[in-house]
N, C-alpha and C positions, 0 to 999 in steps of 0.2 A: 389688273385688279386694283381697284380704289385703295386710299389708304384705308377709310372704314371697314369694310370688308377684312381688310386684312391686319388688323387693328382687332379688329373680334377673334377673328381666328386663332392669334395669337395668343390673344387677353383669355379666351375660353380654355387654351390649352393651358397655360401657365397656371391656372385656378383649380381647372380639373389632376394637372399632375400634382400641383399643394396639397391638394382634401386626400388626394390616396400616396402621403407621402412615404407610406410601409415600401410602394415598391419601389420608390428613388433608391432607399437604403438595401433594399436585396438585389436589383440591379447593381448596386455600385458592389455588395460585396463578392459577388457572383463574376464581374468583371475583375476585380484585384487579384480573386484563386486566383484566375485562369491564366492573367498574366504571371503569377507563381508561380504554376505550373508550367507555362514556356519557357521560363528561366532552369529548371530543373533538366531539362537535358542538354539547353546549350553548355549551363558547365561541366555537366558530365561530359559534353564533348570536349570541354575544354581540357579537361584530366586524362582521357583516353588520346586526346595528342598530346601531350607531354607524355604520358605512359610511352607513347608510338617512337617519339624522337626523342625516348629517354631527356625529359627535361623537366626541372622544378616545376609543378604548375604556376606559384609563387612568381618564380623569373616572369613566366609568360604572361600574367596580371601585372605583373609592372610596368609591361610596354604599351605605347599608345593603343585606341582597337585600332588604327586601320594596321598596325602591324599586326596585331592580335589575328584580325580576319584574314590580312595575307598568307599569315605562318599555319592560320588553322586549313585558309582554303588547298593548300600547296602538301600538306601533311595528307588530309583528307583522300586529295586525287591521287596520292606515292601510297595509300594502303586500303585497297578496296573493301576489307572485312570492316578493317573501323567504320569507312564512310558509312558501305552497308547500316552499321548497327544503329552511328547517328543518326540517316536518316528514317530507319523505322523506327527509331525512339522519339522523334520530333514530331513524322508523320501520328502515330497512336498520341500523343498530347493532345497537338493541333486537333483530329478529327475528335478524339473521347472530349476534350474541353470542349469545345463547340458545340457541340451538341448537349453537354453541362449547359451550356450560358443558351442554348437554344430551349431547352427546356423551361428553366426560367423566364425566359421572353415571352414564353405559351404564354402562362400567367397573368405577366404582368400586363401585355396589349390587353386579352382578354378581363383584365379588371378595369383599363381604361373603355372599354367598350363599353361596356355594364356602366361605368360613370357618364359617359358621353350622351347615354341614351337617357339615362335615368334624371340628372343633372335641371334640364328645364333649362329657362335661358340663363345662365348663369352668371353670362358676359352684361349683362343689361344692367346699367345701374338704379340704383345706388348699393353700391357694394356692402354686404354683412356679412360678418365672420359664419354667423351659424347656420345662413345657406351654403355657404363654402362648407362646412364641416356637413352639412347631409349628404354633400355630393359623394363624399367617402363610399367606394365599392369594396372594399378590401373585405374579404374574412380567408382564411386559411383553408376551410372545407372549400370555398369558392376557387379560390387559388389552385389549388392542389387539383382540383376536378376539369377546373379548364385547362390547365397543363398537359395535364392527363390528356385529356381529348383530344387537344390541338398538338402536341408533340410529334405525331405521325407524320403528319403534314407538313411541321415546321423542321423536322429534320431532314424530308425529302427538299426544302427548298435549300436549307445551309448546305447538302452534301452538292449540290445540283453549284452554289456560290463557291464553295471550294474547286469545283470543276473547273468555274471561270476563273477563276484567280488562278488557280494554277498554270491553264492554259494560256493565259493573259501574259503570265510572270516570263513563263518561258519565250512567248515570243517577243514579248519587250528585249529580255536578252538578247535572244539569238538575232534581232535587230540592230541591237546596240553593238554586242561582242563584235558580227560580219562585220561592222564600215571598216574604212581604211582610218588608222588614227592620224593619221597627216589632214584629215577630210576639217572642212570649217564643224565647230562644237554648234554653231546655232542650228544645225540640224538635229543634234542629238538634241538640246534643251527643248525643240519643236517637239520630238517623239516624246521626250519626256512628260510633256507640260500633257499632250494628246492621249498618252498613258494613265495622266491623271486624271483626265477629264472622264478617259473610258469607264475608270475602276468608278468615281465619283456615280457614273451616270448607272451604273451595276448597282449599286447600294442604294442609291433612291428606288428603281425597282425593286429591288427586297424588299425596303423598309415598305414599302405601298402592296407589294406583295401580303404579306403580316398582316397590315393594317385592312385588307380585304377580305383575306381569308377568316380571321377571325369576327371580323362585322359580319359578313355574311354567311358566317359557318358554311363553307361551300369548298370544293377540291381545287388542288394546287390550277388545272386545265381551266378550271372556269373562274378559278379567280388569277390569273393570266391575262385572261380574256377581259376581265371586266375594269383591269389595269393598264391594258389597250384604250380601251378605250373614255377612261376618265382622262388618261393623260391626253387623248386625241381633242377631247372636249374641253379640258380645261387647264391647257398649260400655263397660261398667263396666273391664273389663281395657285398655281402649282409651284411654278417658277417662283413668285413673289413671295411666299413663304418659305420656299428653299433657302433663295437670296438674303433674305432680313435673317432666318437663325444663322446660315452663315457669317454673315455679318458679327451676332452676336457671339460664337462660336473663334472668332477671330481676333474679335476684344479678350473673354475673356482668356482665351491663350496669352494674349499680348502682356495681360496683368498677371499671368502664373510665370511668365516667362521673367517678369520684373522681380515678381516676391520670390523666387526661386536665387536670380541672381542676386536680391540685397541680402538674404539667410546665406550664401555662400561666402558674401564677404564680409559676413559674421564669424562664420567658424574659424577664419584665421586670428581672431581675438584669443588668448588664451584666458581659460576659467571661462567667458564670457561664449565662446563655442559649445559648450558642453551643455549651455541651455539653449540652444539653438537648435539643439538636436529633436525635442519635441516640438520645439515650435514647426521644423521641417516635415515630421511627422504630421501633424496636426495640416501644416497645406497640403500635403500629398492628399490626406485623406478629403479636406474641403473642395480639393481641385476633381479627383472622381463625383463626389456627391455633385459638385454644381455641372457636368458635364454631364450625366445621369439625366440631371430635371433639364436642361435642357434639349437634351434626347425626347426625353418620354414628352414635356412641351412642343415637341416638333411631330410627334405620334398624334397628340390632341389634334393639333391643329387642321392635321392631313382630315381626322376622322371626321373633323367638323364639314371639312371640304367636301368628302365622300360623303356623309350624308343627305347635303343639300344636295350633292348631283344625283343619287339614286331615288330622293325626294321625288327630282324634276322630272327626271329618267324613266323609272317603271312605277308601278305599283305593287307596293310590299304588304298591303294591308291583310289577303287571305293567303299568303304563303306561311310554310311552317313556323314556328315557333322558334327562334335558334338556340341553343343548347345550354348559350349564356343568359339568356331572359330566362330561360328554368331554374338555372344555379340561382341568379339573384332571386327568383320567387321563391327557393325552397329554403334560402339564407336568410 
């Protein structure tokens, strides 16, 4: 892919997720529950093994985690009712949240889609604020209705991703666990690094998944199908957009990783920690918000790509109507 090319694509997505910046903000708080919510049974596990081995919980927060993990994993295997309960308490999180933050996702793809199409060329300059601000698809009836619609579909693909992940996880283990530990580690880092790369290459299918299903209002099998073969047709345009937001995905890690550690060795200041404590506050929260627009930037960008190739591709002109071009007509 040229830089031009993908310099638009980019530029187009960043513009359209600015003008509908309602869902950056519910995406980001949709993601916070949820990680709330995964926090709520590890410590309840963590209370039910100190209940188990009779111990302070207190004591057991004070030790480093990888003792923590060791003491909880070891407790865990010595009382099979506890484990039991952990893991149906983590399992119902994990699946009920997911499908929370799946829901949501309906939405907000389907409000960038409604933008993407509506939008015009938006990437083309000279740049004005109040073509950026028509590009705005957001309204709440809109939301709520494509949710609605799209939800069905979008939870059969999350339950279908928790499949692979789980089956994934497991055999990564039972991979790692069998070697011999005497065995050289750059096999393990090998499997690891090849683990990462699997899971990585699983989530760009989703994500193009989503991004299909809702463009073309069409079932989980044919938008499957129709994600075969974009990526068959256009990897190079696929790859280069991957690559550049990882890129920036990498950065801006590198700079939460800095402002995370300069606020840390603030709060050993006394009196002068105590205001630190909002300021910490205040990155947590700026650090979801800009991972968010860069997300749904990365959503644009894809739609942009999927559209020029179904452009090339078929002819959409006497097919149905999709469910999202009626929302925005009746909005």
């Amino acid at each position: 892919m040229s830089p031009r090319p993908l310099k638009a694509a980019v530029k187009r997505g960043a513009l359209i997720a600015a003008a509908n910046w309602q869902v950056t903000l519910i995406q980001a708080s949709a993601g916070s529950l949820f990680r709330l919510l995964l926090a709520a049974p590890i410590v309840g596990s963590l209370f039910l093994v100190a209940l188990a081995i009779g111990r302070d919980p207190s004591t057991l927060m004070s030790l480093e985690w990888r003792e923590i993990t060791a003491t909880i994993a070891l407790s865990l295997m010595s009382h099979p009712v506890v484990l039991a309960a952990c893991g149906l308490a983590v399992a119902v999180v994990v699946i009920g949240g997911s499908l929370f933050v799946v829901l949501i996702r309906a939405g907000t793809v389907a409000t960038l889609v409604r933008s993407n199409r509506d939008a015009g060329p938006l990437e083309e300059p000279p740049l004005r604020f109040p073509v950026v601000a028509r590009a705005s698809r957001f309204t709440i009836d809109g939301y709520l209705e494509s949710a609605r619609s799209l939800f069905p579909r979008y939870a059969r693909m999350c339950l279908m991703l928790i499949g692979v992940y789980t089956v994934s996880g497991l055999g990564f283990l039972l991979i790692v666990t069998g070697r011999d530990p005497s065995e050289s580690w750059g096999l393990t880092a090998l499997l690891a690094a090849g683990f990462v790369l699997w899971i990585t290459s699983v989530n760009l299918l989703y994500l193009l998944m989503q991004i299909v299903v809702a463009a073309d209002d069409c079932g989980v099998v044919i938008g499957a199908f129709r994600v075969t073969t974009f990526l068959r047709r256009e990897p190079a345009n696929i790859g280069s957009v991957f690559l550049f937001v990882l890129g920036l995905v990498v950065v801006a890690t590198g700079a939460s990783v800095l402002a995370t550690t300069a606020l840390g060795l603030v709060t050993f200041v006394p009196f002068v920690g105590l205001a630190a404590l909002p300021l910490q506050v205040l990155a947590w929260l700026l650090r979801g918000l800009v991972f968010q627009y860069l997300g749904l930037t990365t959503v644009c960008a894809y739609l942009k790509l999927y559209g020029a190739f179904a452009d090339r591709t078929r002819d959409r002109r006497f097919g149905p109507v999709p469910v999202y071009d009626r929302v925005s007509l009746e909005s």
